[in-house]
C-alpha positions as CSV (number, residue, x, y, z in Angstrom):
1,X,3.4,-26.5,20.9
2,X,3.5,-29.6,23.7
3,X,2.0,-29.7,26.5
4,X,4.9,-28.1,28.4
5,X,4.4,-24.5,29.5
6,X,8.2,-23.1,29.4
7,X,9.2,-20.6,30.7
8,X,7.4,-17.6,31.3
9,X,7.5,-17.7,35.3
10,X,6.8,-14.0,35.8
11,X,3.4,-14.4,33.8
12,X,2.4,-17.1,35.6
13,X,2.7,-15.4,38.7
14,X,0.6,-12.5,37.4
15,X,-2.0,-15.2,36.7
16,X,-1.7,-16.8,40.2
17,X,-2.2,-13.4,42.0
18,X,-5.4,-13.5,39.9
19,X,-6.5,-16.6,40.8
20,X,-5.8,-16.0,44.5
21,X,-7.3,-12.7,44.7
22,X,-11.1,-12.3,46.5
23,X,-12.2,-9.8,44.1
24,X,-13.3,-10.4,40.5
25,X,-9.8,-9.8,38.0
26,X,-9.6,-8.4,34.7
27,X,-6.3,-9.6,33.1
28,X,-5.5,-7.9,29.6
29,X,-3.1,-10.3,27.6
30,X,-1.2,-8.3,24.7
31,X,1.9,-9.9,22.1
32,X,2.6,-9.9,18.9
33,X,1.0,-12.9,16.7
34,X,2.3,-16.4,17.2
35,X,3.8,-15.6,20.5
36,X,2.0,-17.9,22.5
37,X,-0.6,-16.1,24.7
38,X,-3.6,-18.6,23.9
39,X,-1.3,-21.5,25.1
40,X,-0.1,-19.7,28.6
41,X,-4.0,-19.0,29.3
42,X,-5.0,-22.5,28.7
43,X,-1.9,-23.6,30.1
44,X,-1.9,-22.0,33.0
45,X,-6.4,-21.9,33.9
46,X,-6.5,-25.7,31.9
47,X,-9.9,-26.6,33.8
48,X,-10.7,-23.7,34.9
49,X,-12.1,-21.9,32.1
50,X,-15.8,-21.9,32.4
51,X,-16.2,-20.4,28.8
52,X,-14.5,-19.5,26.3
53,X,-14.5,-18.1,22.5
54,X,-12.1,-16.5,19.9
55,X,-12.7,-13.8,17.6
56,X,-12.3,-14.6,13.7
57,X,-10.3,-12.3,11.5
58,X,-12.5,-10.0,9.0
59,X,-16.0,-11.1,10.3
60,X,-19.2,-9.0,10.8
61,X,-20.7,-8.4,14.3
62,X,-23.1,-10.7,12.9
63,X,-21.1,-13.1,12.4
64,X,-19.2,-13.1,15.3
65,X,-22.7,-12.8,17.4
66,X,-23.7,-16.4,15.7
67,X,-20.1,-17.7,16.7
68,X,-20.5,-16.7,20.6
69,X,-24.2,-18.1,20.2
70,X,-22.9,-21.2,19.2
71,X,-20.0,-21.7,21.4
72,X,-22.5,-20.4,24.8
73,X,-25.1,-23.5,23.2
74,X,-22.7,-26.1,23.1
75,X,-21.4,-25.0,26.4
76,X,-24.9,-24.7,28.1
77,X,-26.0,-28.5,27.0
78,X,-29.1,-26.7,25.1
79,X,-31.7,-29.5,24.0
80,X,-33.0,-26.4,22.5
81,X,-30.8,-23.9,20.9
82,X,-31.6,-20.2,21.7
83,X,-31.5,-18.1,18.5
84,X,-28.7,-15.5,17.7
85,X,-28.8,-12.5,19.9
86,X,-29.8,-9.3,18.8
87,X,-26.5,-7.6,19.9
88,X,-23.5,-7.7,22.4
89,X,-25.5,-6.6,25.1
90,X,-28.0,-9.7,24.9
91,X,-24.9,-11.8,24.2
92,X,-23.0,-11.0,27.1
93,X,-26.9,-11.0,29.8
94,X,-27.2,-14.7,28.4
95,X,-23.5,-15.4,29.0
96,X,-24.1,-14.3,33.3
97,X,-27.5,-16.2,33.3
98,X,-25.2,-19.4,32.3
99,X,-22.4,-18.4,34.3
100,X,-24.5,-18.1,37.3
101,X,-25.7,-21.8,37.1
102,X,-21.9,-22.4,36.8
103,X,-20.0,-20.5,39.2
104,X,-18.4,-22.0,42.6
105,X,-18.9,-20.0,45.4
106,X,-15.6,-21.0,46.4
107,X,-13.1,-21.7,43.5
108,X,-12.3,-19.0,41.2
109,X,-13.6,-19.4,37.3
110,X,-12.1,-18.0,34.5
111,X,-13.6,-16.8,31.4
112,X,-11.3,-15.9,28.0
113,X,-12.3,-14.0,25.5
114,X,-9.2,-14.8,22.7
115,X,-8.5,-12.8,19.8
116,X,-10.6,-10.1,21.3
117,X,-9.9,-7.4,18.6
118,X,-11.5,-9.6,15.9
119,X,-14.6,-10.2,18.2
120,X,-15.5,-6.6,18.5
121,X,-15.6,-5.5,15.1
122,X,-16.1,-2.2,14.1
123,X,-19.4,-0.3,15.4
124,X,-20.0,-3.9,17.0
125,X,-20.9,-2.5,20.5
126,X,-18.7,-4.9,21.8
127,X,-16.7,-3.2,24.3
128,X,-19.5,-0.9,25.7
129,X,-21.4,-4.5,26.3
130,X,-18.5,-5.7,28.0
131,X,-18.0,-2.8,30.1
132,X,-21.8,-3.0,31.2
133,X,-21.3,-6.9,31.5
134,X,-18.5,-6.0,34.1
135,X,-20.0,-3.3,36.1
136,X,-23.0,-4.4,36.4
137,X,-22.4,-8.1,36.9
138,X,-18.8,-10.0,36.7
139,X,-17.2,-7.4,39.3
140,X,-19.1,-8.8,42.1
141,X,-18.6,-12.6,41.2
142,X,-16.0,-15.1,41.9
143,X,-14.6,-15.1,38.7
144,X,-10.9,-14.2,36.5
145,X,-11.6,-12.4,33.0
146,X,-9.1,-12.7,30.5
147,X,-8.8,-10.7,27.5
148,X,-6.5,-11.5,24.8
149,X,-5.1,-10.4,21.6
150,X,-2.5,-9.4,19.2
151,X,-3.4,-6.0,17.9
152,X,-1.2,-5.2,20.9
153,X,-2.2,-1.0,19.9
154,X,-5.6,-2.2,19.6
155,X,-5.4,-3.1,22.7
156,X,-3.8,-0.6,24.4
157,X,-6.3,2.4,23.3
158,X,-9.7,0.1,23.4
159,X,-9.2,-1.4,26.7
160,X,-6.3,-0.9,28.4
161,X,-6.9,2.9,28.2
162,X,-10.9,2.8,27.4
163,X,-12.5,6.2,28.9
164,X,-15.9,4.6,28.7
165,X,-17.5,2.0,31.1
166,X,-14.2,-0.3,30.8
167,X,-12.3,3.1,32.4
168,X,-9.5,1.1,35.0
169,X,-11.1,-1.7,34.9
170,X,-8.3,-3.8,33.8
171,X,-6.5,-5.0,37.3
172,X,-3.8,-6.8,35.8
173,X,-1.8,-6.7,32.3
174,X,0.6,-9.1,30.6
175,X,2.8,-7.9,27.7
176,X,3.8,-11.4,26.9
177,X,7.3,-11.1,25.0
178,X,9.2,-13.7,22.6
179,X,11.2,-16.1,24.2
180,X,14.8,-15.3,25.1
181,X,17.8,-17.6,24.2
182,X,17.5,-19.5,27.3
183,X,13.8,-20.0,27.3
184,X,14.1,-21.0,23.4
185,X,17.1,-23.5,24.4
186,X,14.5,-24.8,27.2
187,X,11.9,-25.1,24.8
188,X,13.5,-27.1,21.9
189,X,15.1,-29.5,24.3
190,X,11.1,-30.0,25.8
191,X,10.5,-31.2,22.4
192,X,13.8,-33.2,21.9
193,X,16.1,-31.2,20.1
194,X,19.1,-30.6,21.4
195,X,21.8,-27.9,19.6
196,X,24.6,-26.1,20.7
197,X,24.3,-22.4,21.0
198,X,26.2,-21.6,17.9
199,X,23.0,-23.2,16.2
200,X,20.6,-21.8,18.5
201,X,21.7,-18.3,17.8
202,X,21.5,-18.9,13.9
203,X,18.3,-19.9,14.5
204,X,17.4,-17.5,16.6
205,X,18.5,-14.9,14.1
206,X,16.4,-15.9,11.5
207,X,13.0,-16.3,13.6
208,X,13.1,-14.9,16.9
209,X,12.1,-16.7,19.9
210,X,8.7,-17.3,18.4
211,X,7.3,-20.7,19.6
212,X,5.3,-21.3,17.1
213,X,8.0,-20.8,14.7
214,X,10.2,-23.2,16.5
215,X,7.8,-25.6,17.1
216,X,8.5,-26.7,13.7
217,X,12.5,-26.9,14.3
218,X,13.1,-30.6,13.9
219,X,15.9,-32.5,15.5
220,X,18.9,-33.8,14.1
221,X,19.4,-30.9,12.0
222,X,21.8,-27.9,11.6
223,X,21.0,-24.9,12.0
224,X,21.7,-24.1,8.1
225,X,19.3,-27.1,7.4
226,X,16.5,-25.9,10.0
227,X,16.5,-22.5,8.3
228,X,16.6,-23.9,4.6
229,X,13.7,-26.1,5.5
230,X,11.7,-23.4,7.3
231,X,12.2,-20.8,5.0
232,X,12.9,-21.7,1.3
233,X,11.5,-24.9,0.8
234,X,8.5,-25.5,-1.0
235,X,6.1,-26.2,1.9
236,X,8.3,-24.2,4.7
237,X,5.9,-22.7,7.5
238,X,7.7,-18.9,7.3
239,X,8.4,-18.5,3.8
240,X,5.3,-16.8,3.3
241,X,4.3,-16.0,7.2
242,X,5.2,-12.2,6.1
243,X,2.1,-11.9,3.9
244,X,-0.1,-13.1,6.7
245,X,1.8,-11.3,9.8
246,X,0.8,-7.9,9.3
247,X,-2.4,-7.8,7.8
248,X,-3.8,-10.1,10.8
249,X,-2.4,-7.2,13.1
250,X,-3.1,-3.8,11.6
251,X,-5.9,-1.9,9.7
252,X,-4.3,-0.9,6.5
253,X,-1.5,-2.7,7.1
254,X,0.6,-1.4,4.3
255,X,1.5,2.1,6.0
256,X,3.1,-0.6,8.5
257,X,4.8,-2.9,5.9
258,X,5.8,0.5,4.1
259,X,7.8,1.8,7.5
260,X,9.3,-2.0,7.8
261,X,10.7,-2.0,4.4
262,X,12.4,1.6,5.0
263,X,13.9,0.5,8.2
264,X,15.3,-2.7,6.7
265,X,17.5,-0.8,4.4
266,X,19.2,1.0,7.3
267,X,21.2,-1.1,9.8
268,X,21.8,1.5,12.7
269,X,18.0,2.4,12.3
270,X,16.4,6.4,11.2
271,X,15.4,9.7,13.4
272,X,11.6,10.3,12.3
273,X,12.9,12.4,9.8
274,X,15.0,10.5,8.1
275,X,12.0,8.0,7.8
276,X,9.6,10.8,6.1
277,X,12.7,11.8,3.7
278,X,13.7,8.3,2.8
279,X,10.5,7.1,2.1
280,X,8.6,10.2,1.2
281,X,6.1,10.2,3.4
282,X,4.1,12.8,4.9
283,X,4.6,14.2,8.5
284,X,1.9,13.7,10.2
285,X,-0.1,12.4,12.9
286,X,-0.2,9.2,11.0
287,X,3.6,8.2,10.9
288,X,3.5,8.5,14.6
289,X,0.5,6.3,14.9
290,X,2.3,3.5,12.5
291,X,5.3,3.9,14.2
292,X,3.9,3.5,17.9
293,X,1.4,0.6,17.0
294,X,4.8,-0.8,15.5
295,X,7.0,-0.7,18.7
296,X,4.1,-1.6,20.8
297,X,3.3,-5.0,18.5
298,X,7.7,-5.3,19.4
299,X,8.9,-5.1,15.6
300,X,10.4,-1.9,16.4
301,X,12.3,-0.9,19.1
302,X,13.0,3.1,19.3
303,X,16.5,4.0,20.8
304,X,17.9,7.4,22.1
305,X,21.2,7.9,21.1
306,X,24.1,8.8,23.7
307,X,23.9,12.2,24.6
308,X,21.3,13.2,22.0
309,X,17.7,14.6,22.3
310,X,14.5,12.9,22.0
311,X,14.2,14.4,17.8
312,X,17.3,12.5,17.7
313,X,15.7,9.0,18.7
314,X,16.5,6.4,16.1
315,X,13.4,3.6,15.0
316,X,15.0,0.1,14.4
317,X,13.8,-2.8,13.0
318,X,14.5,-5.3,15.5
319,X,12.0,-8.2,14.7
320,X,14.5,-11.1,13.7
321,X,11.9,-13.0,11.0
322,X,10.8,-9.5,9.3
323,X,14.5,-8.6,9.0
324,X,15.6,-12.0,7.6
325,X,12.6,-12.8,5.4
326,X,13.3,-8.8,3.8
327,X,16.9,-9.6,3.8
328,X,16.4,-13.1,2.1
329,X,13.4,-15.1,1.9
330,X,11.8,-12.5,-0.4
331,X,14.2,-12.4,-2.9
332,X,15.5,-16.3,-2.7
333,X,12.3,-18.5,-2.3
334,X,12.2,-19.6,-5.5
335,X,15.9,-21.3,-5.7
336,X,15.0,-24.1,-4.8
337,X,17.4,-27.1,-2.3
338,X,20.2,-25.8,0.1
339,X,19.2,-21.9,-0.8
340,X,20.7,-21.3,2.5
341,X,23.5,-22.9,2.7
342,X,24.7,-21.2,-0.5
343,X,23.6,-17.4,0.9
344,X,25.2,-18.6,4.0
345,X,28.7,-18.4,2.1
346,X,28.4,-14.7,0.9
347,X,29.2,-11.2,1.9
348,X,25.4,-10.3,2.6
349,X,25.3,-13.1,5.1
350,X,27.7,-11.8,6.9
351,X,26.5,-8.0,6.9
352,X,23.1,-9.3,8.3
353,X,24.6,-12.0,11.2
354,X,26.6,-8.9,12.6
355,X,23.3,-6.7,13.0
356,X,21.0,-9.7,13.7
357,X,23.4,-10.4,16.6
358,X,23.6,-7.0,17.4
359,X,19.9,-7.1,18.1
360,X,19.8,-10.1,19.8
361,X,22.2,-8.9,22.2
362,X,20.4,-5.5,23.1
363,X,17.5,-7.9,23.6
364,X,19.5,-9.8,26.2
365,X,21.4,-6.8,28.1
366,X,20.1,-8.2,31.8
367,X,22.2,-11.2,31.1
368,X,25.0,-8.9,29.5
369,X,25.2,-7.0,32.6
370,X,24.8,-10.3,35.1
371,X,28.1,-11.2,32.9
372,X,30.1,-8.2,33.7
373,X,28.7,-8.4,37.3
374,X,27.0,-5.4,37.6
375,X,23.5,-6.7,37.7
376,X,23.1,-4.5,41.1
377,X,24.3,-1.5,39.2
378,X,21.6,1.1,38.0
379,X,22.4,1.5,34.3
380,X,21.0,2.9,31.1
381,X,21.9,1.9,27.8
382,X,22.2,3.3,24.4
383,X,23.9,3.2,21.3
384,X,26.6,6.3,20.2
385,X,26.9,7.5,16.8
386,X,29.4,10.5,15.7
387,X,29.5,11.8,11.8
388,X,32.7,12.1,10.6
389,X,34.1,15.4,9.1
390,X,37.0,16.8,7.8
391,X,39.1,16.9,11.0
392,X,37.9,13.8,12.0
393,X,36.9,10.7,11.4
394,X,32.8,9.6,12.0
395,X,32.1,6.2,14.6
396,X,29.7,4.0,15.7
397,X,29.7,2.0,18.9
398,X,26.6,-0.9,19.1
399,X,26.2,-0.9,22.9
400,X,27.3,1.8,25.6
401,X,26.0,1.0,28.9
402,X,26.1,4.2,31.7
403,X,26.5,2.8,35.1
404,X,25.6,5.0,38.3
405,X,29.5,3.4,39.8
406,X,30.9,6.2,37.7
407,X,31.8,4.1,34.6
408,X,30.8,2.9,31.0
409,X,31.3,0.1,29.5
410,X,31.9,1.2,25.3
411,X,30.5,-2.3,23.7
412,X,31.6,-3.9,20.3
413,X,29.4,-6.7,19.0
414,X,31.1,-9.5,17.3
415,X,28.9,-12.6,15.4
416,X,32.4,-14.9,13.9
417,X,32.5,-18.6,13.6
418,X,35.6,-18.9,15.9
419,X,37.2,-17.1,18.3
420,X,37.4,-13.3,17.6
421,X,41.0,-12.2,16.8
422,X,42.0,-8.4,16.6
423,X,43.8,-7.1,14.1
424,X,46.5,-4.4,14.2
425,X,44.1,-2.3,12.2
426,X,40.9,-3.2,14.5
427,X,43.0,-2.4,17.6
428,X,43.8,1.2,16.0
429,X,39.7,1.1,15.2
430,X,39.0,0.5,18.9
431,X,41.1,3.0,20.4
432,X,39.9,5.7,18.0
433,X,36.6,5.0,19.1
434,X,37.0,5.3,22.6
435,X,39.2,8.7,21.8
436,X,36.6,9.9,20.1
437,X,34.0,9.6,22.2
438,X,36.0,10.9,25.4
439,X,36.5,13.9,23.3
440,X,32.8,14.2,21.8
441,X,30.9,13.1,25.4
442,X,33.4,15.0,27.4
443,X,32.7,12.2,30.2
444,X,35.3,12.0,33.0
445,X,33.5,8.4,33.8
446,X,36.1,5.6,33.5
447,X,35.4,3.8,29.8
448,X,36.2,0.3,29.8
449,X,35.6,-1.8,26.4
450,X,33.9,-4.7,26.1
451,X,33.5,-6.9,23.5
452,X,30.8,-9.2,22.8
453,X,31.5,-11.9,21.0
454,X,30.0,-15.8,20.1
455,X,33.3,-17.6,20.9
456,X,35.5,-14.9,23.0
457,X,38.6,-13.6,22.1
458,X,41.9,-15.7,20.5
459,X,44.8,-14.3,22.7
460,X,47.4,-11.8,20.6
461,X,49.3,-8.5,21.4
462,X,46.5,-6.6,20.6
463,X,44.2,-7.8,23.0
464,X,46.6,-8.1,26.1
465,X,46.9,-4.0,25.1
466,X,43.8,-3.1,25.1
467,X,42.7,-5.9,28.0
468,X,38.6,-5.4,26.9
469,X,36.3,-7.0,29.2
470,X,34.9,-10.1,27.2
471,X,31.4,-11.9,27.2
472,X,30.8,-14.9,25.0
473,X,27.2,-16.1,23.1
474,X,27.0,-18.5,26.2
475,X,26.3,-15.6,28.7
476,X,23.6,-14.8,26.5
477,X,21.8,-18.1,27.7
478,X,21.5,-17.5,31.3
């Protein structure tokens, strides 16, 4: 990934007021897999970290005991290795009699524990040792504890919310999120390649602002080349990742691939009901589990409606790889050479790049809103979605941001390879919308439209009538 720590300025900060603190800091470190916690932590504390160790996937506490054994010999010097300990809490006494030898009474230390879920398997004891460990020992030391891992629900209920002895112990949290366009286009150039956005935004489409995934972007390529290579050649890094994503995330991961697979079928995303119908499922407890752990882990993202209650709240797949590898890869892996540049050319290429956009924008609305200059502006946003009946006809509006200045800006999402030209018949389109939701809202806030679009808007009749605001794919990058 370089050596280069992009980005990411709030979370260093975070880490910082850690460092700079007197008391002892627990930091709890939470993203999805691939998103690059381990590298901001060793980044970020380089020399600093006293000790360290990372959990491995599907081992026993056994196992995992003889790992930390190893890793606290190596790191002690031991002429004589001490055998493995009995269990956590012998584990984590031997860690503070070495740390004591260690620590500056001055500068701050840091300890990480990575991949934390992993190293406290099941009936373990793990976490009960570590909340004796820092009770009765690391809160009254000069020292940072980081804890780290993707099960980001994992997480959440076994430390961040623990009712035992790690009860609000936790002092600081990072929910480290992909990159956004601007930290991506930061990123590549660190690493010599250099693409205009039109490119980035393909790319960013088909992986996300992963940087492990990018890391593997190579320059001198199109975007249609840097996607073929990634994702349908032979020895491409994500055309299998989706096997290994989940699994290494979730116990019984296929109630979570089962909900992904539903969702990818509908663009505009499902109500929780519309989930248990379409896939059959029962209603339970357990769909709201999958579902939570899901949106926690950021591969859904769960949106109320305009004017609709919280049964209404739609669950959409907004994870750019899982959508494109569903979408694609799956099906196509096999074809062989230049797989993508021949989907590129067809009508299902063109459905997806309209919602993939569509995401990527309601991932970027700060930068939306900074381009319409009404960053000070309290807002919410939403989407709005009206059946159609007999008397009138059903729409759909991607973006509709409610501003506290007494207006709302009714947002149309556009991903073209040019500038956007509207039609006669898309003009008629656009004012129906707007009619219809005065009529169904019964707002009296002054709607303005916006559209959204990669290269802005080619001048016509139609849009000096309607006058929208516009914001082009390069807003998107500041």
């Amino acid at each position: 990934m370089g050596n280069i720590l992009i980005g990411r300025e709030e979370e260093q900060r975070i880490l910082q007021r850690a460092l700079d603190s007197p008391d002892a800091e627990m930091v709890a470190v939470i993203g999805r897999r691939r998103v690059g916690k381990t590298f901001l932590i060793k980044s970020f504390y380089k020399k600093k970290i006293l000790f360290e160790i990372t959990g491995v996937q599907n081992s026993s506490p056994r196992e995992q005991l003889t790992l930390f054994n190893n890793v606290l010999n190596e790191a002690s010097n031991a002429t004589i290795p001490l055998p493995v300990p009995q269990d956590w809490l012998e584990a984590f006494n031997r860690l503070s009699i070495f740390l004591e030898s260690k620590l500056h009474r001055r500068k701050k230390s840091v300890i990480f524990f990575d991949e934390l879920p992993w190293l406290a398997a099941q009936r373990s004891g793990f976490v009960k040792a570590l909340g004796y460990f820092w009770n009765s020992w690391a809160v009254n030391q000069n020292i940072v504890i980081v804890i780290c891992g993707s099960a980001a629900s994992w997480m959440i209920k076994n430390i961040i919310n623990n009712t035992g002895g790690l009860y609000n112990r936790v002092t600081k949290r990072i929910a480290l999120q992909p990159f956004t366009l601007a930290e991506t286009k930061l990123f590549l150039n660190s690493r010599g390649v250099s693409l205009p956005h039109y490119h980035l935004v393909q790319i960013y489409m088909a992986m996300g602002g992963i940087p492990h995934y990018l890391k593997e972007v190579e320059a001198g390529k199109s975007a249609t080349q840097i996607i073929d290579q990634l994702c349908f050649s032979q020895n491409g890094l994500l055309r299998d990742e989706f096997s290994r994503l989940y699994p290494a995330l979730f116990v019984n991961a296929e109630n979570h691939l089962n909900i992904i697979r539903i969702l990818a079928t509908k663009k505009y995303g499902l109500t929780r009901q519309e989930i248990i119908q379409t896939g059959k499922l029962p209603n339970g407890g357990g769909l709201t589990k999958t579902l939570e752990e899901l949106i926690q882990s950021g591969f859904v993202t769960s949106f109320q409606p305009f004017g609709k209650k919280i049964k209404d709240t739609l669950f959409r797949l907004t994870d750019e790889y899982s959508l494109f590898y569903l979408q694609f890869i799956e099906q196509y892996k096999n074809e062989g050479k230049q797989t993508w540049h021949l989907l590129s050319q067809t009508q299902s290429y063109k459905t997806w790049s309209g919602y993939a956009f569509e995401n990527i924008c309601l991932k970027h609305i700060p930068q939306i809103k900074k381009a319409l200059g009404i960053s000070g502006v309290f807002s919410t946003t939403s989407s709005f979605y009206k059946k159609g009946d007999k008397q009138e006809k059903g729409c759909q509006i991607d973006l509709v941001i409610n501003r506290n200045d007494q207006v709302i800006n009714l947002c149309e999402i556009k991903f073209y390879h040019e500038p956007f030209c509207i039609t006669k018949k898309y003009a008629e389109n656009l004012r129906n919308k707007i009619s219809i939701f005065r009529n169904t809202t019964k707002t009296r806030k002054h709607l303005v439209l916006t559209l959204i679009t990669t290269f802005g808007l080619k001048p016509n009749q139609h849009s000096i009538d309607l006058s929208p605001q516009s914001v082009t794919m390069d807003a998107l990058f500041e």
